[in-house]
N, C-alpha and C positions, 0 to 999 in steps of 0.2 A: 736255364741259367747255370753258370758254374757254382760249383761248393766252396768252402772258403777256401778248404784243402788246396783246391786247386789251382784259386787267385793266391794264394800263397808261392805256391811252387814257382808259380809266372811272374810275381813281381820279383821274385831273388833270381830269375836266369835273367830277367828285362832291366832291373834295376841297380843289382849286385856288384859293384865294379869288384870286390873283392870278396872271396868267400874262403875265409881262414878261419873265424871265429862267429860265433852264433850263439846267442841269448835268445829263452822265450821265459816268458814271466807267466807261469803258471799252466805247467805242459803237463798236469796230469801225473802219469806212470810214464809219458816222452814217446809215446809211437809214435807220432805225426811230426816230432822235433829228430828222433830218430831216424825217418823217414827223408829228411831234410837234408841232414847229414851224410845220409849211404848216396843219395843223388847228387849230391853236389859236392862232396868231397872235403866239406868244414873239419879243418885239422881240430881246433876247443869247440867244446859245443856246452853249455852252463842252462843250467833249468833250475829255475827260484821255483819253488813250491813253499807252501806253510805245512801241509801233512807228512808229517814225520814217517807217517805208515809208505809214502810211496819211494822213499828215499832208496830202498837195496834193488825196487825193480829200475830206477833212472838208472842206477849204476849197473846193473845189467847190461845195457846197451850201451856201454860207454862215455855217458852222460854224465858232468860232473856236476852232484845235486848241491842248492846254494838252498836251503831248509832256514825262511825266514818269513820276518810279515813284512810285507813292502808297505803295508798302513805308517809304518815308527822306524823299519829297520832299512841303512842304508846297504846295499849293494857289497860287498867284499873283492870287487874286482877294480884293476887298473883305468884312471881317465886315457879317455877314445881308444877302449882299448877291442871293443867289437864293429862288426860290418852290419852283423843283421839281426836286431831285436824284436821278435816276434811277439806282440802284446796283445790276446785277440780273446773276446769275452769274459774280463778280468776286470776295468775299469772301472764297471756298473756298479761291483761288490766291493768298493773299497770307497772308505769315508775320509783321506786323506788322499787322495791321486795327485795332489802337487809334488809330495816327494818323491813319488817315482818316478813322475815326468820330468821331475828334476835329474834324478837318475839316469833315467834313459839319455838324455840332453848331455848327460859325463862321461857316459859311457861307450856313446856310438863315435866313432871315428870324425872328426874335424868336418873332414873334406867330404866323402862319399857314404859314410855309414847309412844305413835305411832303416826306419817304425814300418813295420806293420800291423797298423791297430783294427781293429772288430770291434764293434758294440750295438747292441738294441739300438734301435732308433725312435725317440721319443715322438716324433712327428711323422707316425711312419703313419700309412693311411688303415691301417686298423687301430691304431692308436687313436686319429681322429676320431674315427667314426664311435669308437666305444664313446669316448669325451662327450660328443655329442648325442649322445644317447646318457647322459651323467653316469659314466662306472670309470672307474678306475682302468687306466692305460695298463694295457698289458705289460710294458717296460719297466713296469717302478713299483717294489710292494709297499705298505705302510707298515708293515710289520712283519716279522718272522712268523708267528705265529698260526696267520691264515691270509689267503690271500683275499682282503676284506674289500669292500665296493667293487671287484671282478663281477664279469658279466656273466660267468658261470664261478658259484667259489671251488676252493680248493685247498684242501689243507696244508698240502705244501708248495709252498715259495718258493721263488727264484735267488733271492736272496738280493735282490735289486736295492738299493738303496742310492745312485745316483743315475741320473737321464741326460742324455746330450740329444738336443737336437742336433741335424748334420751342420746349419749355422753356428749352431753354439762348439763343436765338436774344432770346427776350419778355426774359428777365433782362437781359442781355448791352443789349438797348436800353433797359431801364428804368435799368439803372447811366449811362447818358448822358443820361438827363431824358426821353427819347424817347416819346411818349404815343402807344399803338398805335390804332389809327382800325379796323383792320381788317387781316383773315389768309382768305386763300386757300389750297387746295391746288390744285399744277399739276403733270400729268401725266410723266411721264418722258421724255426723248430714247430715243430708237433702240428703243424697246420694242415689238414686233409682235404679229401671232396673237390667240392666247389672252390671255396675259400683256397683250397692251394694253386688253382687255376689263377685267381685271381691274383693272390702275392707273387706268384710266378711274372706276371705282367709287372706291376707295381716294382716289380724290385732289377728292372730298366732304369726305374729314376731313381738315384740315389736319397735325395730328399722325402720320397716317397715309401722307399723300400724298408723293411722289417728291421732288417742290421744293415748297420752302412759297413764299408772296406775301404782301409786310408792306407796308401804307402805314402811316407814323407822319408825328407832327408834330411842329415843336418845342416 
C-alpha cells in the first residue's frame, strides 16, 4: 500500500486546481512540506508549529514558520487565502479541533482549495479486536503518563487524546461544508511480522484500516 507521503503528493497533482500557496499544520522541521513545495512549484508555503525549537530549521528551507497553538490561537493569514492545507496526524492531539477546522474552512480558497487530513482510526480492526479482548484501543491514551489498559504497556504515549471513527470523521467534516473527494486507508506505525501482513490487507478498506486519508474540498 502507498505511504501517506505519497497519497499526499497524488491528491495535490489529482486535486490541486491551483498550487500557489500551501499550509500544513504541524510539519515538523517542514521536509515533507519542503518537499511539496520544490515539486510542485508553491510560490507561499506557511507551516503552524507550537515548538519554538523548530522554527530557524522551517526557515531554512524557505518556509515561513506561523509558531502558535491551534488549541486557542487563530491562524495569522488572509480568508481563502490558500490552495492546499496539509492536516495529517495532528487532530488526535488537540482538545479543541473545532477552532482549527474553523480555520482551515477561512482559510482554504472558496471555490477549489483542498484538506488533506490523516488520523488514527478508532474502528480500525486492531482497535477492535484489542476492545474485544477489554484493553484499551491503541488510538486513544487515558493519560500522558503511561499508556494504561494497553495490551502490552508502555511508558510512553502517543499523546492521543481524541478518536474519530471514519463515520464520525465524514460527519464531523460534512458539519463544516467540507465535500469529501476521496478516503484512503494507511497502514499503521510500528507494526511488524505477521500483524503487518495483516494491516497491510486491512488498510484496503478505509473503515477498517489503521489511519484513514481524507482529501475534501471546500
Amino acid at each position: 500500500m502507498k505511504k501517506r507521503v505519497e497519497l499526499t503528493e497524488e491528491a495535490i497533482r489529482k486535486y490541486a486546481r491551483k498550487k500557489e500557496s500551501i499550509l500544513e499544520i504541524g510539519c515538523g522541521t517542514g521536509e515533507n512540506l519542503y518537499n511539496y513545495v520544490s515539486w510542485f512549484g508553491f510560490n507561499k508555503a506557511y507551516c503552524v508549529e507550537i515548538a519554538t525549537a523548530a522554527e530557524d530549521k522551517i526557515k531554512e528551507k524557505g518556509i515561513n514558520p506561523l509558531i502558535l497553538d491551534v488549541n486557542t490561537d487563530k491562524i495569522p493569514l488572509a480568508n481563502s487565502s490558500i490552495d492546499v492545507i496539509i492536516f495529517e496526524e495532528v487532530i488526535e492531539h488537540l482538545y479543541n479541533s473545532d477552532l482549527v477546522m474553523s480555520e482551515i474552512k477561512r482559510l482554504l480558497r472558496s471555490e477549489d482549495g483542498i484538506l488533506i487530513l490523516s488520523t488514527p482510526n478508532l474502528s480500525s480492526w486492531i482497535n477492535r479486536l484489542v476492545l474485544l479482548l477489554g484493553y484499551q484501543p491503541f488510538s486513544h491514551d487515558v493519560s500522558f503518563l503511561g499508556g494504561f489498559g494497553r495490551i502490552k504497556y508502555k511508558t510512553q504515549t502517543n499523546g492521543h487524546i481524541k478518536s474519530f471513527t471514519l463515520r464520525a470523521m465524514i460527519n464531523y467534516l460534512s458539519f463544516f461544508n467540507f465535500k469529501i473527494l476521496e478516503i484512503n486507508g494507511v497502514e499503521g506505525d510500528g507494526i511488524s511480522g505477521f500483524l503487518a501482513k495483516v494491516d497491510s490487507l486491512f488498510s484496503k478498506f478505509p473503515s477498517l484500516a489503521s489511519h484513514m486519508f481524507i482529501v475534501a474540498k471546500n
